[in-house]
C-alpha positions as CSV (number, residue, x, y, z in Angstrom):
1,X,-26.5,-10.8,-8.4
2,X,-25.2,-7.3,-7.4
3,X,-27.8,-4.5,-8.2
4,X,-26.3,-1.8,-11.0
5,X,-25.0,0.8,-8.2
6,X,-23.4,-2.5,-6.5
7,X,-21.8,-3.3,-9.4
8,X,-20.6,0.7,-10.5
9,X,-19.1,0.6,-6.9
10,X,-17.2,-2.7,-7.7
11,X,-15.9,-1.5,-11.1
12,X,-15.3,1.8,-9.3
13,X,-12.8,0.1,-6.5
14,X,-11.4,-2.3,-9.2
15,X,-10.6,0.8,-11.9
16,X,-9.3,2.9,-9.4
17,X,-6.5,0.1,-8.2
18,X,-6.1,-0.8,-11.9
19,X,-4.6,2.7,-12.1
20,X,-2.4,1.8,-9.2
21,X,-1.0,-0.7,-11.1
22,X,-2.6,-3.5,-9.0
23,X,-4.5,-6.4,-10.8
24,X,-7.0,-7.4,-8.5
25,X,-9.0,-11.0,-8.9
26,X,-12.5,-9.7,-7.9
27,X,-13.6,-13.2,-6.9
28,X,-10.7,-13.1,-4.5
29,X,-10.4,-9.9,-3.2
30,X,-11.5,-9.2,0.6
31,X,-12.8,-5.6,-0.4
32,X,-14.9,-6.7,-2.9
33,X,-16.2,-9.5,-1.0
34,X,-17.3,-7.2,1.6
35,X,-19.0,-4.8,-0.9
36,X,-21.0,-7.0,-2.6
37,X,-22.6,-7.9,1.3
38,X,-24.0,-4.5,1.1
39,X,-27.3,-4.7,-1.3
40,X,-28.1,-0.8,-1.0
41,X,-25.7,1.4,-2.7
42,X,-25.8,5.1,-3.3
43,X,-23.2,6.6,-5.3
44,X,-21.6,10.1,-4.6
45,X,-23.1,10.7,-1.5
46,X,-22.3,13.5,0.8
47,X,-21.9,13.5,4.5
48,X,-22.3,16.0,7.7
49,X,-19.4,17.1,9.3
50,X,-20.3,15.1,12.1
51,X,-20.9,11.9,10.2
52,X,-17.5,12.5,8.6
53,X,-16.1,12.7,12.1
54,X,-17.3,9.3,13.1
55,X,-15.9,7.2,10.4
56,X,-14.5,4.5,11.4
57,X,-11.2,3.7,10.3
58,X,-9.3,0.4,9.2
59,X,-7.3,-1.6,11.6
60,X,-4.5,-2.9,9.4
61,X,-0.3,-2.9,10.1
62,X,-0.5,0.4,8.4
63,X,-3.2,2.4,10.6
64,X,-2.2,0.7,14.3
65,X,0.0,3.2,14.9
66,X,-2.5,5.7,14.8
67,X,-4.9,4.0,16.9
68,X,-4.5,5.2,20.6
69,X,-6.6,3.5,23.6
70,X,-8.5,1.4,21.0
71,X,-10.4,4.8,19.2
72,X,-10.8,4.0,15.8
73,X,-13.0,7.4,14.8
74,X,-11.7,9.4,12.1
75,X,-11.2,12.4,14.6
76,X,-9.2,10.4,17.0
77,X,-7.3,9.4,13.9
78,X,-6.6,12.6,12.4
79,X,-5.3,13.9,15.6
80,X,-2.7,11.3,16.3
81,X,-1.4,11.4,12.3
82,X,-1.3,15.1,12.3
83,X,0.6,15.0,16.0
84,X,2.9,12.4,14.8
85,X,3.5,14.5,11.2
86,X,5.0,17.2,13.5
87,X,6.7,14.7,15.5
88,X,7.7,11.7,15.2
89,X,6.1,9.2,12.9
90,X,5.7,5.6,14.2
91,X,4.1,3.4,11.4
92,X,6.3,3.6,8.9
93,X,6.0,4.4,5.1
94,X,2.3,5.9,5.6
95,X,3.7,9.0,6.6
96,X,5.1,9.8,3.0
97,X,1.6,9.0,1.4
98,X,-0.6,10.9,4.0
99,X,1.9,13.8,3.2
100,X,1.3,13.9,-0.5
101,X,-2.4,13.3,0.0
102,X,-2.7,16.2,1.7
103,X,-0.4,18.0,-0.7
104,X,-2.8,17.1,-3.3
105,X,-5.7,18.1,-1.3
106,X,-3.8,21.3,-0.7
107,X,-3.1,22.0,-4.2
108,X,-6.5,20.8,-5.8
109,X,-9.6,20.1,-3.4
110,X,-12.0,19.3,-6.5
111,X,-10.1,16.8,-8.1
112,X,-9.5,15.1,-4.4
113,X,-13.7,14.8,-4.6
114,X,-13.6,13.2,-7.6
115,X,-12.1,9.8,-6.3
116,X,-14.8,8.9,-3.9
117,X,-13.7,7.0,-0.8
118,X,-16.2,3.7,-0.1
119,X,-17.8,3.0,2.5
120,X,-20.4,0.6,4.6
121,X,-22.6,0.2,7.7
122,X,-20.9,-0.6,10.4
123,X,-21.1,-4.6,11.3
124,X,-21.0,-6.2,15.1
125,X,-17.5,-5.1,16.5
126,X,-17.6,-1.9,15.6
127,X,-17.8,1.0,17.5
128,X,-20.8,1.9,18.2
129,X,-20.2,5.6,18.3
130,X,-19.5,5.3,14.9
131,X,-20.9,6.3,11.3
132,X,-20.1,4.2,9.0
133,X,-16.9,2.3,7.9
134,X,-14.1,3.0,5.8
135,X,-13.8,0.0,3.7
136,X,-11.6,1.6,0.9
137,X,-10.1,4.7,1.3
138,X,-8.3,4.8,4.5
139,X,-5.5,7.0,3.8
140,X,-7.5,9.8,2.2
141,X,-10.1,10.0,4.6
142,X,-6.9,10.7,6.8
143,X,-5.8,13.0,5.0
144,X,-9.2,15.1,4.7
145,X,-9.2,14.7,8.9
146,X,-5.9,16.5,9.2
147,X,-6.8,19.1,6.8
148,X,-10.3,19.7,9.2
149,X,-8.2,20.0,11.7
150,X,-5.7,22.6,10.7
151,X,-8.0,24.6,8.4
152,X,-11.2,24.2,10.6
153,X,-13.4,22.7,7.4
154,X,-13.9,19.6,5.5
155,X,-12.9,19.5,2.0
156,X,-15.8,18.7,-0.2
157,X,-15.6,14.7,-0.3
158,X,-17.6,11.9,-2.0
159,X,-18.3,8.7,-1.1
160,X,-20.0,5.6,-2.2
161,X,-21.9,4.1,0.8
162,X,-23.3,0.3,1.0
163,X,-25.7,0.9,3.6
164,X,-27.2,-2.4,4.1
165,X,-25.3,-5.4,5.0
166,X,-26.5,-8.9,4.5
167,X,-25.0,-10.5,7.8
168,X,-25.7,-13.8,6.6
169,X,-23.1,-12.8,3.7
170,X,-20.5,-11.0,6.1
171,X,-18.1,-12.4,8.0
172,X,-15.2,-11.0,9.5
């Protein structure tokens, strides 16, 4: 049984896609597996700079063409997506969401905070180097990188963080 900040994390992820228009079966949904293997929430946490860094980002279709020489880190991230927003972008429809993510964030830091982005302990696999993991959230973390690097500071951010992850429960 999830404890109460499990559970406000859950309803959290599962509002916040509602209002996307997506109707997500929680029994069968991979993030929501994954955050019910983490037993110790906190809610609206804060990180350092340098734990921000050192997020570790999703490999999906969407994020490989961002991944160069296997670095997942959110700094390694941010770089490539900002390079390839001047450039040329090569993974597709992302670059039109990272673009108005940041346009948001330009526009309206506060209310960027006020959708926190999830995330977990890291699991085997993972680099080690690493923070935590983005489990949901991926494209605005991205967008907060690339506004640190061409501003030189972090917008404020949020996050919900499942910091400990029943193994037993996880798998990949």
């Amino acid at each position: 049984m999830p404890n109460n900040n499990q559970q406000k994390a859950i309803d959290f992820y599962l509002a916040r896609e509602a209002k996307k228009g997506r109707v997500i079966d929680p029994d069968k949904d991979e993030n929501v597996r994954v955050m019910r293997c983490c037993d110790d929430w906190e809610l609206d946490q804060t990180l350092t700079t340098d734990e921000t860094e050192r997020l570790v980002t999703v490999i999906c279709k969407e994020s490989n063409g961002l991944i160069k020489n296997g670095r997942r880190l959110l700094k390694d991230i941010a770089g490539e997506a900002d390079r390839q927003l001047k450039t040329k972008w090569e993974n597709g429809r992302n670059k039109e969401f990272i673009e108005k993510l940041l346009a948001d964030l330009e526009k309206d830091e506060a209310a960027f905070a006020k959708d926190p982005i999830i995330l977990r302990a890291k699991v085997n696999g993972e680099p080690a180097e690493g923070s935590y993991y983005v489990q949901d959230g991926n494209h605005r973390i991205i967008a907060a990188g690339i506004f640190f690097i061409r501003k030189g500071r972090l917008p404020k951010l949020a996050f919900h963080i499942g910091r400990t992850i029943d193994q037993k429960r996880f798998r990949p």
